[in-house]
C-alpha positions in Angstrom: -19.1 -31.5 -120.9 -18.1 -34.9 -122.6 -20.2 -37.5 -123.3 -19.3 -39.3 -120.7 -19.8 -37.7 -117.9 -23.5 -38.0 -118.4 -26.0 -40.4 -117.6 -29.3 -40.8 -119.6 -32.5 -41.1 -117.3 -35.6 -41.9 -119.3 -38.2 -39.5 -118.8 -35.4 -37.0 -117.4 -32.7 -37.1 -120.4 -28.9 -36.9 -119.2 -27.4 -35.7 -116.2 -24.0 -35.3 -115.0 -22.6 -38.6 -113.1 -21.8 -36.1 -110.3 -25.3 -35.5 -109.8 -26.6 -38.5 -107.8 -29.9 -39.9 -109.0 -32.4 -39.0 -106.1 -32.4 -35.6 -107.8 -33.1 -36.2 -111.6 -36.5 -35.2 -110.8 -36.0 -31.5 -109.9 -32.4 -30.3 -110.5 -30.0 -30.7 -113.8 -26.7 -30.3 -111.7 -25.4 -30.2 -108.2 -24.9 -27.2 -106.4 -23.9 -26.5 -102.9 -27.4 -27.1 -101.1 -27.4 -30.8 -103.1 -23.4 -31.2 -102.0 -24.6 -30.7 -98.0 -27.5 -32.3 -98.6 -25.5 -35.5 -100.4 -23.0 -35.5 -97.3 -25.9 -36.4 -94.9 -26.7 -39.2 -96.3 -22.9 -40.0 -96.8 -23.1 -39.7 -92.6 -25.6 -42.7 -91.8 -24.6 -45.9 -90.9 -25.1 -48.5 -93.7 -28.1 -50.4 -92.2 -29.8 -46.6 -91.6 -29.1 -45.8 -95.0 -30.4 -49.0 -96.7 -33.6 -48.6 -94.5 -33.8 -44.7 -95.8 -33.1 -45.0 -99.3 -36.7 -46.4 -99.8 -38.3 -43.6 -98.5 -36.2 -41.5 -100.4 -37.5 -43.1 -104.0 -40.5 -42.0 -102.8 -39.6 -38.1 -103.1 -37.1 -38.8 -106.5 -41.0 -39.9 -107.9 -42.6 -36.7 -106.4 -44.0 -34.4 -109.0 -45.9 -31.2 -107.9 -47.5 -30.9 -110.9 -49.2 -34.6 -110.5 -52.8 -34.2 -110.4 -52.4 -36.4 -107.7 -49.6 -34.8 -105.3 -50.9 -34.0 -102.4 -51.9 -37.5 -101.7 -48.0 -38.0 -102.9 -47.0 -35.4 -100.3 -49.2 -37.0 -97.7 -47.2 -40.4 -98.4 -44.1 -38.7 -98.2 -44.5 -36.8 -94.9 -46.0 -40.4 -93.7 -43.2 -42.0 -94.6 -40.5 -40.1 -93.5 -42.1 -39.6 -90.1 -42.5 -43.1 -89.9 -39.4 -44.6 -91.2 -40.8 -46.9 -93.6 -43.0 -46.6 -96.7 -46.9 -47.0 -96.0 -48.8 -49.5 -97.5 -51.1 -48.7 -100.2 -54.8 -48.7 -99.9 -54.4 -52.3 -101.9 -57.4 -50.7 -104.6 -56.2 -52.0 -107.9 -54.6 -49.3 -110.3 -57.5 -49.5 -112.6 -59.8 -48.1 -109.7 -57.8 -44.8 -109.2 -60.0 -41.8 -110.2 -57.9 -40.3 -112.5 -56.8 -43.6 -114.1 -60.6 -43.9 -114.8 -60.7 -40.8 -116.4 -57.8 -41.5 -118.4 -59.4 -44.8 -119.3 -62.5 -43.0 -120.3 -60.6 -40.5 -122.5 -59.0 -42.9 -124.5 -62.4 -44.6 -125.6 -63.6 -41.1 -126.3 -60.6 -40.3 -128.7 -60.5 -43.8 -130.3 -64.0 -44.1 -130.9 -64.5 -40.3 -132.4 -61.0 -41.1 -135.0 -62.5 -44.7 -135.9 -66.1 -42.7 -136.8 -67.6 -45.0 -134.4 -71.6 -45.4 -134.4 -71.9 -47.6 -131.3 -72.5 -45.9 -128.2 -70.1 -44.6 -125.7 -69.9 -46.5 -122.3 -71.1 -44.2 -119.5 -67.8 -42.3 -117.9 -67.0 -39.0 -116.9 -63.9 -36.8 -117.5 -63.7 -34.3 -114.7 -67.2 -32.2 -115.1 -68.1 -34.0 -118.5 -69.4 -36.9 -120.1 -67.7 -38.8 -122.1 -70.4 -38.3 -125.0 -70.0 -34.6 -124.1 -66.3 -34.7 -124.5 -66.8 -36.6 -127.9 -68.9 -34.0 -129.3 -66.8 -31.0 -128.3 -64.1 -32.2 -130.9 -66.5 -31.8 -133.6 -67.0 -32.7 -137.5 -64.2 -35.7 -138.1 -62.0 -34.3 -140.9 -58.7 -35.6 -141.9 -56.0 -33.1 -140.3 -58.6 -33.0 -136.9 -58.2 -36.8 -137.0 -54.4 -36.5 -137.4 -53.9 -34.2 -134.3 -56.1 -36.8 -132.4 -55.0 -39.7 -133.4 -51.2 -38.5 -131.7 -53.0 -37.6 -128.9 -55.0 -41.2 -128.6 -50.8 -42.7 -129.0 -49.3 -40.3 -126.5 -52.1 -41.6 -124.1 -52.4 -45.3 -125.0 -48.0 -45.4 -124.3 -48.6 -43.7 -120.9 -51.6 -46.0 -119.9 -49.4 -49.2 -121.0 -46.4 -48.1 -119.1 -48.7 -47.5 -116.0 -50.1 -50.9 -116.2 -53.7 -49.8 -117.3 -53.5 -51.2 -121.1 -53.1 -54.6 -121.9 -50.6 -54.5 -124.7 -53.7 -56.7 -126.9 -55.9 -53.7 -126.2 -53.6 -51.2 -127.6 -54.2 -49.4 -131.7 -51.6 -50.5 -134.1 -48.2 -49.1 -133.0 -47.2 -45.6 -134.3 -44.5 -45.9 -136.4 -42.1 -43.3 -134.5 -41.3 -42.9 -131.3 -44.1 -41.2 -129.2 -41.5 -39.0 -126.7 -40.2 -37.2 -129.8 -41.2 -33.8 -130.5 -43.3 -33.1 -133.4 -41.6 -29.6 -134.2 -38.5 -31.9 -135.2 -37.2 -32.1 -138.6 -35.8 -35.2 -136.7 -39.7 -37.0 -137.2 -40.1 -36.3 -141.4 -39.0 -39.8 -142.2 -41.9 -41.0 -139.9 -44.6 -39.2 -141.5 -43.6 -39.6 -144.9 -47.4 -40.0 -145.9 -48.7 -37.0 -143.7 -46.1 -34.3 -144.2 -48.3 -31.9 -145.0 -50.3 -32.1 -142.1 -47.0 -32.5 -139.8 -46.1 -28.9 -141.7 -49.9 -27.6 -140.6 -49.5 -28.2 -137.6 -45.7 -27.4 -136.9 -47.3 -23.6 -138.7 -50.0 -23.1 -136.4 -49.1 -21.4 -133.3 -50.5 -21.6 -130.1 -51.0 -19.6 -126.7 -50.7 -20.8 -123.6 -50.5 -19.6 -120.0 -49.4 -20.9 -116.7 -51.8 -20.3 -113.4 -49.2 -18.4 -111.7 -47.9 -15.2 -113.9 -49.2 -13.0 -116.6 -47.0 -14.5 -119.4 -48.0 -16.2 -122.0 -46.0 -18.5 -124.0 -46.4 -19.2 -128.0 -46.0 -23.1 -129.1 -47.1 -24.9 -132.5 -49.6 -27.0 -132.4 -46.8 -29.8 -133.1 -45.6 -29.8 -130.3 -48.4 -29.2 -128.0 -49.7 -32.2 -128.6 -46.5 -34.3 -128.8 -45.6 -34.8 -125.1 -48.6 -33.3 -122.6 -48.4 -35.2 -119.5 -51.3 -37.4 -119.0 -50.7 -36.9 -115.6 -50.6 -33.1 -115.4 -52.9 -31.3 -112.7 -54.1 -29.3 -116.1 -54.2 -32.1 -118.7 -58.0 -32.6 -119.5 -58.5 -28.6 -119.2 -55.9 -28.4 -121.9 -57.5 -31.0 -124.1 -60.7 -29.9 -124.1 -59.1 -26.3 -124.3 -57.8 -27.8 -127.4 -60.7 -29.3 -128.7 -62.4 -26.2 -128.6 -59.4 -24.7 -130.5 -59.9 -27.5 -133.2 -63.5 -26.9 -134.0 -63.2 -23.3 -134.1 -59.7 -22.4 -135.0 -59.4 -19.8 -132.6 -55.7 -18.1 -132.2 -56.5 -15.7 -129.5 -57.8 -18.8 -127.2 -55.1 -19.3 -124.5 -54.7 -22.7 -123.3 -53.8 -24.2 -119.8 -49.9 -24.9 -120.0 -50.1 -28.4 -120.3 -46.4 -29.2 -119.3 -45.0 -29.3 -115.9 -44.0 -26.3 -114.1 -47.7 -25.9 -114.2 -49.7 -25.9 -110.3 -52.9 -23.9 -109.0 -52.3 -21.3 -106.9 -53.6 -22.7 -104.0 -51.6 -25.5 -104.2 -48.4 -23.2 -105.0 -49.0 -21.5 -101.7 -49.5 -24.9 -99.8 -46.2 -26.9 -100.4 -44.7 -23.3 -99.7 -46.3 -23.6 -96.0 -44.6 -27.4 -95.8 -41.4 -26.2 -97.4 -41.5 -23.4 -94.3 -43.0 -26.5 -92.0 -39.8 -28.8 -93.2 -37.5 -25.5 -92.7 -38.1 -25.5 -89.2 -38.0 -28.7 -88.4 -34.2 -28.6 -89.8 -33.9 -25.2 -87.9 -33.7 -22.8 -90.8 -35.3 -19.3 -91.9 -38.6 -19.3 -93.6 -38.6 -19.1 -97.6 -41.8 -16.3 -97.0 -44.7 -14.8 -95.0 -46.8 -18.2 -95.1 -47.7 -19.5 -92.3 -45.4 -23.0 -91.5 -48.0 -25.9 -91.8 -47.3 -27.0 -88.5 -49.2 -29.9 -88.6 -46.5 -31.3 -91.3 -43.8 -30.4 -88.6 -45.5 -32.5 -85.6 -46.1 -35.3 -87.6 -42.9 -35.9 -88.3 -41.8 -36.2 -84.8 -38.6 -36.2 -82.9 -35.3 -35.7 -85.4 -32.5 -37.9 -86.2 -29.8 -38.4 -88.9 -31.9 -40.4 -91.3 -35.0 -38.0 -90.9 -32.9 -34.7 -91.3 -31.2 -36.1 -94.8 -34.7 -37.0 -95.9 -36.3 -33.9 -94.4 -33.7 -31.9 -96.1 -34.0 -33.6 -99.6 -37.7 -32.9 -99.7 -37.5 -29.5 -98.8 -34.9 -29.2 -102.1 -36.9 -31.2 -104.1 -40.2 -28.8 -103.6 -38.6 -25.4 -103.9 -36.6 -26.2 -106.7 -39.8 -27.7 -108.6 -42.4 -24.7 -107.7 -42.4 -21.6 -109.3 -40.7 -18.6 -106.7 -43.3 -17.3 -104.2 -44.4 -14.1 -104.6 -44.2 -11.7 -101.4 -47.0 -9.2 -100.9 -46.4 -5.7 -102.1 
């Protein structure tokens, strides 16, 4: 395909123009399902559409793997039933639990690479303590630092772009940039000064393991810690998988996949029961033998042409980000 028949998204890479943007989140082409789906909202009338198209953002920014989806989904389903996007609870970003934790985990990482001897501010990461979470990385040596301290950028980049870091607050800028992939050959020139430790940790290889499925998957240490999402349902169980994996050296540990494509079981088998939920409503077959949440299906009331395109766009947008569901033997 030539160059220009792709569009770049950030935080997505390219696409092909004939894919239209609502889907860069889940799907890299279109197929037929996208093509129907595309027509319906080619049907509404242009004030319909207009009014639509902001509730349809909403589901381009949907991520199942978000630690915070299902209050996404909630939104979602809200929004679509009611035509309009919901306001926010009006609680500053800041506030947000896991913004707190993320917050608390950059203090924790900045002050362990610094060899800081003041004390920790009080915050907790998940189950742990910030002091507890400091400790677990260990004895500060140079190549542990190193690994850290890419870590401590990914995270500072992600809490700037999310509004949570003042861009006074943040460490001097890394000197590459943070969304490339350690295990490039691409990166050398960066780390002219640490290539040996780039080399380390592009050598030292890595298991990992979804929650759904037996398989495990083999990474370098490069590039596990070059993009992990911050926002990731499994992001502070990897870290502190990792940490562990630092201080001890550990190959046979497996770690939590820290990308997405990731989700909990439970969760897996709940957005199947609103995919089912959202299948009915547009009167279609079941994708399994869950049970349809048919509390999803009520709330979103009686049908019309701007509901079915958005109800229909959802529905892609979940099945083609969640792993396949499993049928009982």
């Amino acid at each position: 395909m030539d160059k220009e028949e792709l569009v770049y998204y950030e935080g997505y890479g390219t696409r092909p123009k004939s894919l239209r943007a609502h889907w860069v989140n889940c799907c890299l082409a279109p197929d037929s399902e996208i093509i129907a789906i595309d027509r319906m909202e080619d049907a509404l009338a242009s004030k319909e559409r207009a009014q639509a198209l902001q509730v349809r953002r909403l589901i381009t920014r949907f991520e199942v793997c978000h630690w915070n989806s299902d209050r996404w989904l909630e939104r979602v389903v809200q929004a679509i039933a009611e035509g309009q996007v919901p306001t926010t609870s009006g609680r500053p970003r800041t506030q947000h639990p896991l913004a707190q934790m993320l917050i608390c985990l950059r203090e924790v990482l900045a002050h362990w690479v610094a060899r800081a001897t003041d004390s920790l501010p009080q915050c907790i990461i998940l189950d742990q303590t910030g002091t507890e979470v400091l400790h677990s990385l260990g004895t500060w040596a140079p190549f542990r630092a190193w690994v850290v301290q890419r870590l401590l950028d990914g995270l500072e980049r992600h809490l700037q772009a999310n509004g949570l870091l003042p861009p006074s607050e943040l460490s001097p800028a890394p000197p590459y940039p943070v969304d490339l992939n350690l295990d490039s050959l691409s990166v050398d020139a960066y780390f002219s000064d640490s290539l040996d430790w780039l080399a380390e940790a592009r050598s030292r290889k890595l298991k990992t393991r979804k929650e759904i499925g037996d398989e495990v998957q083999e990474y370098s240490l490069a590039a596990l810690i070059s993009s992990p999402n911050p926002c990731n349902e499994f992001y502070f169980r990897f870290l502190f998988a990792l940490f562990a994996y630092l201080d001890d050296g550990d190959n046979e540990r497996i770690l939590p996949f820290p990308f997405c494509g990731n989700i909990s079981p439970d969760r897996h088998r709940r957005y199947y029961r609103v995919i089912d939920a959202l299948r009915a409503y547009l009167g279609q077959p079941p994708q399994g033998s869950l049970s349809p949440d048919d509390a999803v299906r009520a709330q979103l009331g009686e049908p019309n042409l701007a509901k079915r395109w958005l109800v229909a766009s959802l529905e892609k947008t979940l099945r083609e980000q969640l792993p396949p569901l499993a049928e009982p033997a």
